[in-house]
PAVEXVEX-980883 format. One record per residue: residue in one letter; x, y, z of N, C-alpha, C, O in turn. Coordinates in steps of 0.1 Angstrom, whole numbers, plus 2048, in hexadecimal, padded with zeros to 3 digits. Example, Ala and Ser with C-alpha at 12.3 -4.5 7.8 and 13.67 -1.06 7.14 Angstrom:
<dodos>
a8847C784E87B7D384E8847DF84E88E7DF855/s8807EA8478897F584788180084F88680B850/
</dodos>
This chain:
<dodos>
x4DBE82B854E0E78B8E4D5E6FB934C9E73B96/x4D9E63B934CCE59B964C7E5ABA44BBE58BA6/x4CFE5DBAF4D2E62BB74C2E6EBC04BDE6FBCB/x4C1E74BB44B4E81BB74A9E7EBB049FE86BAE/x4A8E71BAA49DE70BA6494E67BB5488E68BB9/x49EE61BB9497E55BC4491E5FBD0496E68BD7/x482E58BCF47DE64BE0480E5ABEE481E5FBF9/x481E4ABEB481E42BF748CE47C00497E49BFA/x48CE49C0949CE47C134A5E3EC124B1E3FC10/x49AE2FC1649FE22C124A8E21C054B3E1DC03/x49EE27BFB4A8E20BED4B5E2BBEA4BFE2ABE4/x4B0E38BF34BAE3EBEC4CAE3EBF14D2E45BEC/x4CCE31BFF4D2E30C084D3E21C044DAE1AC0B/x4CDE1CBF84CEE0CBEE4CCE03BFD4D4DFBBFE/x4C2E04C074C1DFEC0F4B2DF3C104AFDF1C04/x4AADECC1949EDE8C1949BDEDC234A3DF3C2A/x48EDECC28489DF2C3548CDEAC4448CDEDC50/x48FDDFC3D496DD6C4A4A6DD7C4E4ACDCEC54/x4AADE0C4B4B9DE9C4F4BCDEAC574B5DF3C5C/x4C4DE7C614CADE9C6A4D0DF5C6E4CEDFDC65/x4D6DFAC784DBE05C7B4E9E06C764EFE10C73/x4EFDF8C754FEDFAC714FEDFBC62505E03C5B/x4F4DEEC5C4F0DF4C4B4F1E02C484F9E08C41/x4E5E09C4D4E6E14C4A4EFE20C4B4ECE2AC43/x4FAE1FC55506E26C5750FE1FC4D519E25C4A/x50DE13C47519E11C40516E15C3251FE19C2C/x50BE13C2D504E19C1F507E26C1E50CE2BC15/x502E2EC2B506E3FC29514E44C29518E4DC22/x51AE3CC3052BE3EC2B531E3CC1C538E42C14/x529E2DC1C52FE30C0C530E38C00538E3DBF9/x520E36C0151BE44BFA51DE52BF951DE59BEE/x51FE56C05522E63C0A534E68C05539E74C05/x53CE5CC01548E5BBFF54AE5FBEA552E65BE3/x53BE56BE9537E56BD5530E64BD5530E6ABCA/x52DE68BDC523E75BD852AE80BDC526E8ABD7/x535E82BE7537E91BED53BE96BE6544E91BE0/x537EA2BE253BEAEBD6548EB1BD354BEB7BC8/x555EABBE1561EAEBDC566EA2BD5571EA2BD0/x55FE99BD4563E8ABD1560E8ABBF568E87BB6/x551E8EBBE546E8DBB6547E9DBB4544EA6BBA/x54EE9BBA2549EA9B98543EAEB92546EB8B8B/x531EA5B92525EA5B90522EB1B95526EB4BA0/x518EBCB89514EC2B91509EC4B98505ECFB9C/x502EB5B9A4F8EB5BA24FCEACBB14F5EACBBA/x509EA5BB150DEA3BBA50BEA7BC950CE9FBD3/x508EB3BCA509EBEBD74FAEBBBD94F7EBBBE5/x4EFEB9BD14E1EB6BD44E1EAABD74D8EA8BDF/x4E7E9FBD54EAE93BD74E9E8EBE44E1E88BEB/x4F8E95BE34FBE93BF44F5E96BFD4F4E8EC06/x4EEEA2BFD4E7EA9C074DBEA0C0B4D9E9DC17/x4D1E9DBFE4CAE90BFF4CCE84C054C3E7FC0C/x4DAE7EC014DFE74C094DCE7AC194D5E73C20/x4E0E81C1B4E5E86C2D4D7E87C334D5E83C3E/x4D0E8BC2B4BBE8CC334B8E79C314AFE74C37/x4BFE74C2A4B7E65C2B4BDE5FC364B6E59C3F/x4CCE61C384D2E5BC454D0E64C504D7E61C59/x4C9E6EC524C7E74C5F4B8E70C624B3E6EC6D/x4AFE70C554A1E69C5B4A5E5BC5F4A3E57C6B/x4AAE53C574ADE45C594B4E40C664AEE37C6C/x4BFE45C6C4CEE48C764C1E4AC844BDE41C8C/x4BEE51C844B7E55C904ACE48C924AAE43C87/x4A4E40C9F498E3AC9848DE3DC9B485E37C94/x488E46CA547EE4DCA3479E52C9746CE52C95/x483E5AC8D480E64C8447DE52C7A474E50C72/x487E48C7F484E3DC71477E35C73472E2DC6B/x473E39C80463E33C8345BE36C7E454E2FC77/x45AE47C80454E4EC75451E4CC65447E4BC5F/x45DE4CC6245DE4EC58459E3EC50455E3DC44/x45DE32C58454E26C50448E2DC52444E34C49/x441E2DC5F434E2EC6042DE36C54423E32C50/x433E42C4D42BE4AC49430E47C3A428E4CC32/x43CE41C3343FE40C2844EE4BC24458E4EC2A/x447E4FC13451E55C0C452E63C1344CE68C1C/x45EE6AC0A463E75C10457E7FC12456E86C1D/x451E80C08447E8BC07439E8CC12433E96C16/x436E79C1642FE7BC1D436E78C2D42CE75C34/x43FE78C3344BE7AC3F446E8BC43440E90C4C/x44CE91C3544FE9FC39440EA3C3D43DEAEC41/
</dodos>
């Protein structure tokens, strides 16, 4: 799934870093509707989603999305 290859938040949420708060609740809805495992009979699906849900909970929050411009990709966040 193209889906787990992406490490950005941003891209993986097809967003830019200049996103708004309502962008980004409306990208994770969508998404979250293409990817949920009962929807989607991929069986990587379930990794998908899960992924989706860590991009919109760092992103969603803006402390955590302060951070995480400030510091970059997923690997260097964590």
């Amino acid at each position: 799934m193209e889906l787990l290859r992406k490490k950005d938040y941003y891209e993986i949420l097809d967003l830019t870093n200049k996103a708004s708060e309502d962008d980004i609740k409306s990208s994770y809805r969508k998404l979250a509707l293409k990817y949920h495992p009962d929807r989607n009979r991929a069986p990587s699906s379930t990794n998908a989603f899960q992924k989706l849900g860590q991009a919109y909970a760092c992103l969603s929050d803006p402390n955590t999305k302060a951070n995480y411009d400030r510091f970059g990709s997923e690997e260097e966040y964590r």
